[in-house]
C-alpha positions as CSV (number, residue, x, y, z in Angstrom):
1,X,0.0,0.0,0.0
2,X,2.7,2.3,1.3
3,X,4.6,1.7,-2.5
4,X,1.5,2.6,-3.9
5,X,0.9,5.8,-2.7
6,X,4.3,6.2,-3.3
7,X,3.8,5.6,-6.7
8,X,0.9,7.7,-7.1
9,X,2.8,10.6,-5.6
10,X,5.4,10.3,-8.1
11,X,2.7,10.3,-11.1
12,X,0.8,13.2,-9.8
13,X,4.5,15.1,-9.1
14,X,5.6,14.2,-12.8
15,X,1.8,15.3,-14.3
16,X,2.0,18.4,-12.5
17,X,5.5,19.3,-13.9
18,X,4.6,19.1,-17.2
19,X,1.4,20.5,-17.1
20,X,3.9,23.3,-14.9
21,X,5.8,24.1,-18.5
22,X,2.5,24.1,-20.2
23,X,1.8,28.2,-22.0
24,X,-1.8,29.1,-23.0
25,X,-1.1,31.7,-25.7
26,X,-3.9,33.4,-27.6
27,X,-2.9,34.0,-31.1
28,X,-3.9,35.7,-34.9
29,X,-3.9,34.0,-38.1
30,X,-5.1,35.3,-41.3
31,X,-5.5,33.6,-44.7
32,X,-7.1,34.0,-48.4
33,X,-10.1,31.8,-49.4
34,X,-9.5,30.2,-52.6
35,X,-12.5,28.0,-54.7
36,X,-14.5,29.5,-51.4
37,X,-12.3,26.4,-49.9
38,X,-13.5,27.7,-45.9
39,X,-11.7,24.9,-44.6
40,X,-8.3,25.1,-46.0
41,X,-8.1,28.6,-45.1
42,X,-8.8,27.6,-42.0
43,X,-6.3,25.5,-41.6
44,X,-3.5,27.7,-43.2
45,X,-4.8,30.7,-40.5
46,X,-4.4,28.4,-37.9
47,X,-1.0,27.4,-39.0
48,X,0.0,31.1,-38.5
49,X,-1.8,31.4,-35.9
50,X,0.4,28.8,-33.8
51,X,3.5,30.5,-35.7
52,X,2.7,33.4,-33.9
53,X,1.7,31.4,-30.4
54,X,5.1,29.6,-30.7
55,X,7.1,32.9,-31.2
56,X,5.6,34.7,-27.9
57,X,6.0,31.2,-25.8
58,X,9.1,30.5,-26.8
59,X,8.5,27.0,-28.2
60,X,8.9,25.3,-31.7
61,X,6.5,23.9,-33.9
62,X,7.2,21.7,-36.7
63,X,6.0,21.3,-40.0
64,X,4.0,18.5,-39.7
65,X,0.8,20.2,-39.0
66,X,-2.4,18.6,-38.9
67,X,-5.5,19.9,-38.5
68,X,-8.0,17.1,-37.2
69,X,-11.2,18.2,-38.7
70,X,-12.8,21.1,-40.3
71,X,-15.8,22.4,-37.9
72,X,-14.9,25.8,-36.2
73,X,-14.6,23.9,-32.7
74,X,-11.5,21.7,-34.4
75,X,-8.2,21.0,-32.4
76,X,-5.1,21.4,-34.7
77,X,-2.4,18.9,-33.0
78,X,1.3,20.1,-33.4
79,X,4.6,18.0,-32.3
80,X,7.7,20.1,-30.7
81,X,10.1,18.2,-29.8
82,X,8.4,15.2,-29.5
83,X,5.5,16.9,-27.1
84,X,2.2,17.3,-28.8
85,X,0.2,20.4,-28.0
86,X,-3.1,21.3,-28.7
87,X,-4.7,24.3,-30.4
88,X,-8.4,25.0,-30.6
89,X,-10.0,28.0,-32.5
90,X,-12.0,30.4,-30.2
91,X,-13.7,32.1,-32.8
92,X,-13.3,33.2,-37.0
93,X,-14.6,35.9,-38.7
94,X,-14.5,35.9,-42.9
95,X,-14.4,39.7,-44.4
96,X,-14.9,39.0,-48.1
97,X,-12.3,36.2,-48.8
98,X,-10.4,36.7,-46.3
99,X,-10.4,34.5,-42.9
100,X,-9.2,35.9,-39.5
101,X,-9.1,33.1,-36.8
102,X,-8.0,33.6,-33.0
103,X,-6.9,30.3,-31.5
104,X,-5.9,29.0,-28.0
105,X,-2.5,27.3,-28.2
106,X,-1.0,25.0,-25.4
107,X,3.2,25.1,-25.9
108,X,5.4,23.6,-24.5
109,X,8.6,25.5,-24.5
110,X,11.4,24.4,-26.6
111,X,14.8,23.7,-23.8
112,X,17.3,23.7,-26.7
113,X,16.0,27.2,-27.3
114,X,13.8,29.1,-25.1
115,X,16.1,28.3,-22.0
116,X,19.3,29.2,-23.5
117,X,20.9,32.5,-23.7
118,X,20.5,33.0,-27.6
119,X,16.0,33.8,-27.2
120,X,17.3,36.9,-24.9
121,X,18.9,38.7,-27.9
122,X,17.4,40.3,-30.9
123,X,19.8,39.1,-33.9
124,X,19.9,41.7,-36.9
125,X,19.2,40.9,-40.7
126,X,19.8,43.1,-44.0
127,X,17.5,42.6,-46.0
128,X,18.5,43.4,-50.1
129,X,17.0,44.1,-53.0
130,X,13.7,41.8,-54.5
131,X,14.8,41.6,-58.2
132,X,11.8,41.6,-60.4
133,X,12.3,38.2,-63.0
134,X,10.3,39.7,-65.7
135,X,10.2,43.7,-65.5
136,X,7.7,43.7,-68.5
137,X,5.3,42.6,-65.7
138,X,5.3,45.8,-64.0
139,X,3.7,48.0,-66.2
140,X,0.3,47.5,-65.0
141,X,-0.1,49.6,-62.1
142,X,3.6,50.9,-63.0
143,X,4.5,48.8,-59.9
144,X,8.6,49.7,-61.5
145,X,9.6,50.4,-57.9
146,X,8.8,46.9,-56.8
147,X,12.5,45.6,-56.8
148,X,13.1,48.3,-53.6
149,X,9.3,48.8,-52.0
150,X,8.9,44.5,-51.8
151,X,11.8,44.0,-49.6
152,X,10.7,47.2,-47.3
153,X,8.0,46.6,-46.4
154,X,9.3,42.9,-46.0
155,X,11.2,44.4,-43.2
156,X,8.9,46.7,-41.8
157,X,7.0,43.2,-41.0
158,X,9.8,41.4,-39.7
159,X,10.2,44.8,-37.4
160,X,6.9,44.7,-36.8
161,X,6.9,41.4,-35.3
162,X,9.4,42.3,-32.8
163,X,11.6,39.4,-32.7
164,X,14.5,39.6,-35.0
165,X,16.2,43.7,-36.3
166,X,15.8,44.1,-40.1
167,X,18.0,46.5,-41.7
168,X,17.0,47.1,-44.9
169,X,19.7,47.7,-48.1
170,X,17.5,47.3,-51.1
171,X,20.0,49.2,-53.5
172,X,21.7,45.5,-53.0
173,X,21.3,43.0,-56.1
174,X,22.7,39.9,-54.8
175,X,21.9,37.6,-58.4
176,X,23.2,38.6,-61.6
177,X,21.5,35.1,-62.6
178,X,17.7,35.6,-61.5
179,X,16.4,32.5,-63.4
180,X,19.5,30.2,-61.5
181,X,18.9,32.4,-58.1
182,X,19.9,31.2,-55.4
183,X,22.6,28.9,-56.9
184,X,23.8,31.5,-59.4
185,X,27.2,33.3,-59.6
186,X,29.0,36.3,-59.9
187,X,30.8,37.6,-62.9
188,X,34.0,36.3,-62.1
189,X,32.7,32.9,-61.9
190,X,32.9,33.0,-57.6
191,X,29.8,32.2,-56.0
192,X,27.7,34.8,-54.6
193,X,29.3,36.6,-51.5
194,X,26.7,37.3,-49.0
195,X,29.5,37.3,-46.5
196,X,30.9,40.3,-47.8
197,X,27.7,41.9,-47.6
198,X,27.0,40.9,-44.0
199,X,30.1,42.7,-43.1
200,X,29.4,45.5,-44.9
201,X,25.8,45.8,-43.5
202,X,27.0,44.9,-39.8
203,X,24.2,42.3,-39.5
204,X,24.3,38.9,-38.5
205,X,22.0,37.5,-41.5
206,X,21.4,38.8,-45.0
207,X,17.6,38.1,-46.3
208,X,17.2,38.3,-50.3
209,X,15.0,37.4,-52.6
210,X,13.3,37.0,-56.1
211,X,10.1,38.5,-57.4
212,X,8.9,35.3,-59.4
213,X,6.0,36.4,-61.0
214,X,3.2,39.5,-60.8
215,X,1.8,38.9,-64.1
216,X,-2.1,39.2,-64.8
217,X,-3.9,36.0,-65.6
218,X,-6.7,37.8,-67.5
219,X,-7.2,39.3,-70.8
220,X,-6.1,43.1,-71.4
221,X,-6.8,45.7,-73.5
222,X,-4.1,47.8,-72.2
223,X,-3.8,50.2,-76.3
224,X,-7.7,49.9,-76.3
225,X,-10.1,52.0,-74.2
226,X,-13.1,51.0,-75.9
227,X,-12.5,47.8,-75.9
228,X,-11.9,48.1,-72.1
229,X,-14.8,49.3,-71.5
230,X,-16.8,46.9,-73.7
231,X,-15.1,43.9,-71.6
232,X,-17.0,41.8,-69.1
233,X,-16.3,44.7,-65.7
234,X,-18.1,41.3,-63.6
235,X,-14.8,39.4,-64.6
236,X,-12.3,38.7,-61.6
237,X,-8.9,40.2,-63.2
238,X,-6.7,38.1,-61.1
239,X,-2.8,38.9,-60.6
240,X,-0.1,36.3,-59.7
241,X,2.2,37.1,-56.7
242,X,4.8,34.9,-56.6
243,X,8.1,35.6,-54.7
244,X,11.0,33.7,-53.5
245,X,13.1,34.5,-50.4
246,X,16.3,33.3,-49.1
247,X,17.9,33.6,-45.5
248,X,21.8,33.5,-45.7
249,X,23.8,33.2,-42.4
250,X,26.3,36.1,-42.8
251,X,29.4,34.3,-41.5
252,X,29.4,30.9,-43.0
253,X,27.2,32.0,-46.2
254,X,25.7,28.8,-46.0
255,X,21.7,29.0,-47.4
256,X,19.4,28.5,-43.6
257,X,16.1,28.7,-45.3
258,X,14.6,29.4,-48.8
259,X,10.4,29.4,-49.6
260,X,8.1,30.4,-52.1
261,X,5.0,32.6,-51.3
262,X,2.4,32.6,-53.8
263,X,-0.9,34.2,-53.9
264,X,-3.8,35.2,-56.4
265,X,-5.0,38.4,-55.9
266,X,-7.7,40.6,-57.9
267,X,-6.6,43.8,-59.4
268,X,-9.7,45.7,-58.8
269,X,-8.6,48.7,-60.5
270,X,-8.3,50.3,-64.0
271,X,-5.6,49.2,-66.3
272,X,-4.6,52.4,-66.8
273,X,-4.3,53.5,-62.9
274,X,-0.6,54.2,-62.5
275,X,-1.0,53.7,-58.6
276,X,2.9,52.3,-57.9
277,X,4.0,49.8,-55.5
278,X,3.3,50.3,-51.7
279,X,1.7,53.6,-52.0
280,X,-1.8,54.5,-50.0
281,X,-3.8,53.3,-52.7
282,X,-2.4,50.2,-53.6
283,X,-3.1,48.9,-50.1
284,X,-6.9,49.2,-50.7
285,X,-7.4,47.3,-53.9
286,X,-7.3,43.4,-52.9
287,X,-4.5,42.8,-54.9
288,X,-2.2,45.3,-52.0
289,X,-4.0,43.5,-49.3
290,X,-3.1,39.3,-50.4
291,X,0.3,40.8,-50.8
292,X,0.1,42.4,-47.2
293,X,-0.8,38.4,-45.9
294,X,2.0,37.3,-48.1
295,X,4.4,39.5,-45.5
296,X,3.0,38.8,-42.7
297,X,3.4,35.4,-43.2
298,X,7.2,35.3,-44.7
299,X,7.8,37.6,-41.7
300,X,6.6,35.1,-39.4
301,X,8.7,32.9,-41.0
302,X,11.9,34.2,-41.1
303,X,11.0,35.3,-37.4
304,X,10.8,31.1,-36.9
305,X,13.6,30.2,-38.5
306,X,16.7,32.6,-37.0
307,X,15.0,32.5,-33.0
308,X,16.6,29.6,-32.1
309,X,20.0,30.1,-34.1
310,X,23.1,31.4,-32.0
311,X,23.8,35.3,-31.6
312,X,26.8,36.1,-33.1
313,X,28.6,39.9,-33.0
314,X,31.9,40.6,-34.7
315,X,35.0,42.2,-32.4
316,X,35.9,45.4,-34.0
317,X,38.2,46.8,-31.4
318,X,40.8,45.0,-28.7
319,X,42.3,47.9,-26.4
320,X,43.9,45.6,-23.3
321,X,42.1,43.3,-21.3
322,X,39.0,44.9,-22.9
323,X,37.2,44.4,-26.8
324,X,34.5,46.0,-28.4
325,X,31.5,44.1,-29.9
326,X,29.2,45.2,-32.7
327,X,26.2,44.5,-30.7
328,X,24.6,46.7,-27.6
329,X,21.5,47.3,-26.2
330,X,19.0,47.3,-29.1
331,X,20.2,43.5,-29.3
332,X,19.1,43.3,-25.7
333,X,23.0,42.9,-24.4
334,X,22.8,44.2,-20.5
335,X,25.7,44.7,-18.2
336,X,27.2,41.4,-16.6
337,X,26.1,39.5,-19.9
338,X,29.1,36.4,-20.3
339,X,30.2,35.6,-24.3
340,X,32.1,33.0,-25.6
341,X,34.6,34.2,-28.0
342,X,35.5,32.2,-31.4
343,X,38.5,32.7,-33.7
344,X,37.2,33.4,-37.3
345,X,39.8,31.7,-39.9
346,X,39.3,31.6,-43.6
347,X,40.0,28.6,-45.5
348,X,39.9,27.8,-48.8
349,X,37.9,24.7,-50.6
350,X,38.6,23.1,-54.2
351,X,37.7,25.7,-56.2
352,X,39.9,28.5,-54.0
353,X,37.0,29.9,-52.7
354,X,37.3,31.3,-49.0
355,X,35.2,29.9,-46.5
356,X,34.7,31.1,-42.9
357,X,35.5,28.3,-40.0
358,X,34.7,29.5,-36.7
359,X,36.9,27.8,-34.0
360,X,35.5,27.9,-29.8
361,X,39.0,29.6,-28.1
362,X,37.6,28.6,-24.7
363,X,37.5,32.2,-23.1
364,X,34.8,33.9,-21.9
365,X,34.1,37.8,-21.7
366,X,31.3,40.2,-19.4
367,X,30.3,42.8,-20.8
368,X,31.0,45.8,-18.9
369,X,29.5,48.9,-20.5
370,X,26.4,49.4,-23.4
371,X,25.7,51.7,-25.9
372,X,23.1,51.2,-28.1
373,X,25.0,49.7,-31.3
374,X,27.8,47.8,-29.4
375,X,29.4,46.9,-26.1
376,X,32.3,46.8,-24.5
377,X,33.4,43.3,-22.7
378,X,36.6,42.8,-20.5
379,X,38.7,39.3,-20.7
380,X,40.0,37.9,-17.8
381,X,44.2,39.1,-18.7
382,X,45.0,41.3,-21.7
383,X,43.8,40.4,-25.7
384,X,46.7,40.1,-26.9
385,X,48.1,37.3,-24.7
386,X,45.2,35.6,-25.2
387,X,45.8,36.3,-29.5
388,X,41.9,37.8,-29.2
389,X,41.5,39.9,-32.7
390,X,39.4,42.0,-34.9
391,X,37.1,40.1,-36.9
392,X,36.8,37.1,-34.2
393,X,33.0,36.8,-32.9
394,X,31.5,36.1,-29.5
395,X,28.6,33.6,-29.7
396,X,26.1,33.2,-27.1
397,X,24.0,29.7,-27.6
């Protein structure tokens, strides 16, 4: 009887810890109808719905996402790290063909991540020029400035979302190949250096991309007035939006993430309105307002996929026992923070091509002063006995 209770104890001790680690978390997700299809979109606006859960708890979801059933009272069951966690839909509202659902998601949070130094620090991105595949496709709407206004207000949605720093460079073309993008090269024949551009931009990540399509699927009349007006005005004049974007890690320049986003939206608007991309107007139309859910939803993404990678911050000064990072406190680094430092080292591969190897030196720093672009750390004896140089990193996992 006595092991029993025991037993029993030890149950109700291990139930309670779990349910302990448990995090309710009310979230948003948003998603276009298509074919008047109510229950896929209410399975993709639950998917960003949890997206957005997981980012505020702290936890992870995969990509094996199911949704159980499609009545508004469904449970959508998601695995993170081998936990499964429920989320159930409070309520949905549709406004036209759009779906907004708020749903009730139970995390559980992620320990390789959410308990680890690298979730307290915001880590930067620069995020480059969208080059447009087929620039003929811009004259309707003279949507020209595209290439620069994409990737802007890209960033203004990362921004928005609060969990990584964009930066935004969009007078950077990163492909001189569109069609081969992201495996294409440079002029010289070296593949393309986002490195470089990482250090140029002082971020940790560089973010491009490639403006597939924005082509109109419907017949225009674009010399004809008359025959504009004669046309069927009941007829949807749907507009492709298809773009491509790619997340580099600025040390290494290896490729952490590429996806495509593609949406259908109507351009309800005269042909010859010459409204531009991102402007006040082009907001209103539906066409502006899929490619608005299209940002929010790559945003949310690229939010997803750098949380629970390491912060990284170059050295750019050693002055004694103490060395100045390119990070402060807009990346969240306090006073008393501890770094490890790594030695960057290039080496070169077959072709003679310079890669980046980042080597742990075993020594640790605290940061001892902030300023809001970088800090200043102090080693435990003086840099240059322990050979700490510009251009090595400290890393906090």
């Amino acid at each position: 009887m006595l092991l029993l209770n025991r037993t029993a104890l030890i149950t109700l001790i291990c139930l309670s810890s779990a349910l302990s680690f448990a995090n309710s978390v009310d979230a948003e997700g948003q998603a276009v109808i298509y074919d008047n299809d109510i229950a896929d979109a209410r399975y993709r606006a639950t998917q960003q719905a949890i997206k957005q859960a997981v980012l505020q708890s702290g936890s992870r979801v995969n990509a094996e996402d199911t949704l159980s059933n499609g009545d508004l009272e469904s449970n959508l069951e998601i695995r993170s790290t081998g936990r499964v966690q429920q989320a159930r839909i409070l309520f949905e509202e549709q406004n036209g063909d759009f779906l907004s659902v708020m749903a009730r998601v139970e995390v559980t949070p992620d320990s390789q991540c959410s308990t680890g130094p690298t979730s307290y620090y915001k880590k930067t991105v620069g995020v480059t020029g969208f080059e447009l595949q087929t620039p003929q496709q811009a004259s309707l709407g003279e949507l020209s400035n595209i290439s620069r206004e994409l990737p802007k207000h890209f960033a203004d949605a990362i921004n928005k979302q609060g969990y990584v720093r964009a930066l935004t460079a969009t007078n950077v073309a990163i492909y001189p190949d569109l069609i081969n993008a992201p495996s294409s090269t440079n002029y010289d024949g070296s593949l393309t250096n986002v490195t470089r551009i990482s250090e140029q931009l002082g971020v940790q990540y560089v973010i491009s991309g490639v403006i597939r399509d924005i082509g109109e699927v419907y017949l225009r009349f674009p010399n004809d007035k008359e025959a504009a007006k004669n046309s069927n005005s009941d007829l949807d004049k749907e507009r492709n939006f298809v773009v491509d974007i790619y997340i580099y890690d600025g040390f290494s320049g290896a490729l952490l993430f590429e996806h495509r986003y593609s949406e259908v939206g109507n351009w309800d608007i005269s042909d010859h309105a010459r409204i531009g991309f991102g402007s006040a107007k082009f907001w209103t139309i539906h066409y502006g307002k899929v490619v608005q859910q299209a940002l929010k939803e790559s945003a949310l993404d690229t939010s997803e996929q750098l949380r629970c990678q390491p912060f990284i911050a170059n050295i750019f000064r050693t002055e004694g026992n103490r060395i100045h990072i390119s990070a402060g406190s807009l990346a969240g680094i306090k006073q008393g923070d501890k770094f490890n430092i790594y030695r960057r080292y290039e080496v070169f591969n077959q072709l003679q091509s310079t890669q980046t190897q980042l080597n742990n030196a075993n020594i640790s720093v605290t940061i001892k002063q902030v300023q809001p672009n970088f800090s200043v750390g102090e080693l435990v004896v003086d840099s240059n006995i322990l050979n700490v140089q510009q251009q090595d990193v400290v890393i906090a996992w």
